[in-house]
C-alpha positions as CSV (number, residue, x, y, z in Angstrom):
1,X,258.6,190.8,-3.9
2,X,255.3,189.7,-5.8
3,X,252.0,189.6,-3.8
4,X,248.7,188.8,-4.9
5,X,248.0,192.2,-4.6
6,X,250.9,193.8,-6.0
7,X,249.4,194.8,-9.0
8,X,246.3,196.8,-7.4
9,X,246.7,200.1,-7.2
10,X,245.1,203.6,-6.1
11,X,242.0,201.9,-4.2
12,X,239.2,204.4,-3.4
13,X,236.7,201.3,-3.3
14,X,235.7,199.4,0.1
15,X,236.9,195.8,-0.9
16,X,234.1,193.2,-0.2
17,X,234.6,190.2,2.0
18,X,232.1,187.4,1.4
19,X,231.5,183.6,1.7
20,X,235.8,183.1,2.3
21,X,236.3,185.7,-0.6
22,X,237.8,189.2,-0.9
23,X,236.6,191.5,-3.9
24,X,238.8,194.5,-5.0
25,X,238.7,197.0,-7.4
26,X,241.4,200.2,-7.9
27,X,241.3,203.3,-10.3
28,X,244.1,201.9,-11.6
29,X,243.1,199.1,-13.5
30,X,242.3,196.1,-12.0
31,X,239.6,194.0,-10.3
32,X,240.8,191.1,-7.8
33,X,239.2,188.2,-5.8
34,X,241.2,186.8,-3.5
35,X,241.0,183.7,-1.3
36,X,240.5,184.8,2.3
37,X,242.8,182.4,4.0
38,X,245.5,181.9,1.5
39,X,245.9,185.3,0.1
40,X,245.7,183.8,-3.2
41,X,244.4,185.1,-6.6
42,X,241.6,183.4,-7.5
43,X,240.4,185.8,-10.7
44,X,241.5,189.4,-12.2
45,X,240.4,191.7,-14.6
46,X,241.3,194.8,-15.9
47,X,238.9,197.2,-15.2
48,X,239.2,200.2,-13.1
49,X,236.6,201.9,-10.8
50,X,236.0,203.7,-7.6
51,X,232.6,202.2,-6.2
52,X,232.6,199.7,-3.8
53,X,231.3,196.4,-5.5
54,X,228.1,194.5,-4.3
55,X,227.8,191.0,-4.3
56,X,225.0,188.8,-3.9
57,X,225.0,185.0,-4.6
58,X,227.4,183.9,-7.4
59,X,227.4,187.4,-8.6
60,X,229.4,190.3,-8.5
61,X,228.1,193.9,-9.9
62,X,230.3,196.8,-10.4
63,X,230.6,200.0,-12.1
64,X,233.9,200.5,-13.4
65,X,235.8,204.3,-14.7
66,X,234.3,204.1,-17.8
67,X,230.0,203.7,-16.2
68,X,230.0,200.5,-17.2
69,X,227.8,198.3,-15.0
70,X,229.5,194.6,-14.8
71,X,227.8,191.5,-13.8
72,X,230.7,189.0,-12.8
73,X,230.8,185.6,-11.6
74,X,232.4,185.2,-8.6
75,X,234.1,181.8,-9.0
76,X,236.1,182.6,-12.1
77,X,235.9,186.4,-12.7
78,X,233.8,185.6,-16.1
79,X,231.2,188.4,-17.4
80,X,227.6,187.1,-17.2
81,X,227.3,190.7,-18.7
82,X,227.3,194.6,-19.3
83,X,225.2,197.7,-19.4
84,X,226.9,200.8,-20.8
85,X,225.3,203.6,-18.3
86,X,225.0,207.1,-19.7
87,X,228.4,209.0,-19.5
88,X,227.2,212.5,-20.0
89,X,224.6,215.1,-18.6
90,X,224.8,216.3,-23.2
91,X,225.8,213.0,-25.0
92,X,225.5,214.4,-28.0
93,X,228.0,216.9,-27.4
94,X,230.2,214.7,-24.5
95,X,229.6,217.3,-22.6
96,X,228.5,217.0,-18.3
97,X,230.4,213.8,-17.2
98,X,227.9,211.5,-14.9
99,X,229.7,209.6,-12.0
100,X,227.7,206.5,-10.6
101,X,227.5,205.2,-7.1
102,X,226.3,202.1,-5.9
103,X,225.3,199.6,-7.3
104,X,223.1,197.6,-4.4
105,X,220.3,194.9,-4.9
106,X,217.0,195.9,-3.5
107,X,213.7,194.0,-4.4
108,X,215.6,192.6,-7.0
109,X,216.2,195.3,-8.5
110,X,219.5,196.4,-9.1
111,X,220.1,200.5,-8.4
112,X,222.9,202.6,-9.3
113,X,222.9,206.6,-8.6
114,X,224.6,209.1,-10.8
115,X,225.8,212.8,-9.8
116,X,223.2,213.7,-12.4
117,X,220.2,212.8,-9.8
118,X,219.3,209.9,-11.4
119,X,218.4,206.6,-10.0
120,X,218.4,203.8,-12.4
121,X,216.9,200.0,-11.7
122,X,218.2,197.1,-13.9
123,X,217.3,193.9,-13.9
124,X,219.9,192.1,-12.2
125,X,219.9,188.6,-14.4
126,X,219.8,190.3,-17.5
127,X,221.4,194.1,-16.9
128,X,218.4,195.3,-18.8
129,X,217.0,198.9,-17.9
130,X,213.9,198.5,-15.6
131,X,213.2,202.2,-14.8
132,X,214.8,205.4,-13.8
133,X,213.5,208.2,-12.2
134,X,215.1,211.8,-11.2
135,X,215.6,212.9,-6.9
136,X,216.0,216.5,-8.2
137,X,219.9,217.1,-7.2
138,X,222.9,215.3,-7.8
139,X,223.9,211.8,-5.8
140,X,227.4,211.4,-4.6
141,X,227.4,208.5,-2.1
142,X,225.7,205.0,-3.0
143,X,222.4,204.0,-1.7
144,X,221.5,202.0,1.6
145,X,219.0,199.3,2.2
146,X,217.5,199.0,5.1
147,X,215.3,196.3,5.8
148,X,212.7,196.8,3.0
149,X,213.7,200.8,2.8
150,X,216.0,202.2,0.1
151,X,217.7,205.7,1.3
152,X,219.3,208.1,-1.1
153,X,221.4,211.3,0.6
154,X,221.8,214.0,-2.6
155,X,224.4,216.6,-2.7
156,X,221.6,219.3,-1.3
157,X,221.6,216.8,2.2
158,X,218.1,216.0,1.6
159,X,217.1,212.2,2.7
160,X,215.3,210.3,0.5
161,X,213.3,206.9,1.5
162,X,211.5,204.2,-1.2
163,X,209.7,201.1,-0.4
């Protein structure tokens, strides 16, 4: 037997309920949205990831296996765009894989942390770098707003709080 789901597999990702939607994405290759009351495959793609995807609006942002940051419309599963995030700590050699976690929105600013310490902003219309800056040890679990308070937890359980 054939579900709308059948074909989603290995999900490490939260999926995303939102507005009568559900958003899912498995490390094995594909990225759903689903109708909430029918069960129904609205859209699919066939990318693979392990973050949790955000959405906000029309829009759908998430990074996928391969640090690719997609902006997808949410109606018909149809890339607005992408941003190609740095895959290694040594790119020249391909050496020091960087995982990502997030993305959130925040200020509108879109922020996605790597296990490198890194915490980049992109413009969320255009996917375009805004700024990046460095918490000084590796970040494992995505971000959290809070009211008008981004936290970052790093990998040496230090807290770390932006306005």
């Amino acid at each position: 037997m054939s579900t709308s789901v059948s074909s989603l597999t290995d999900i490490d990702a939260d999926p995303v309920i939102d507005n009568g939607q559900v958003f899912a994405i498995g490390a094995g290759g594909r990225m759903v949205a689903l109708d909430i009351l029918s069960g129904q495959r609205m859209w699919e793609l066939n990318v693979s990831g392990i973050a949790t995807p955000w959405v906000a609006g029309d829009w759908v942002y998430v990074v996928t296996s391969e640090d690719k940051l997609l902006c997808i419309y949410r109606q018909n599963g149809h890339i607005r765009w992408i941003n190609q995030l740095p895959q290694f700590l040594k790119p020249k050699s391909k050496k020091g894989d960087v995982d990502y976690s997030g993305p959130v929105l925040a200020g509108n600013r879109l922020i996605v942390t790597g296990s490198n310490g890194q915490v980049i902003q992109l413009d969320p219309d255009t996917g375009n770098f805004q700024s990046q800056f460095t918490v000084g040890a590796g970040i494992s679990i995505p971000p959290v707003v809070a009211g008008s308070t981004l936290y970052i937890y790093d990998d040496q359980a230090r807290l770390h709080a932006y306005r």
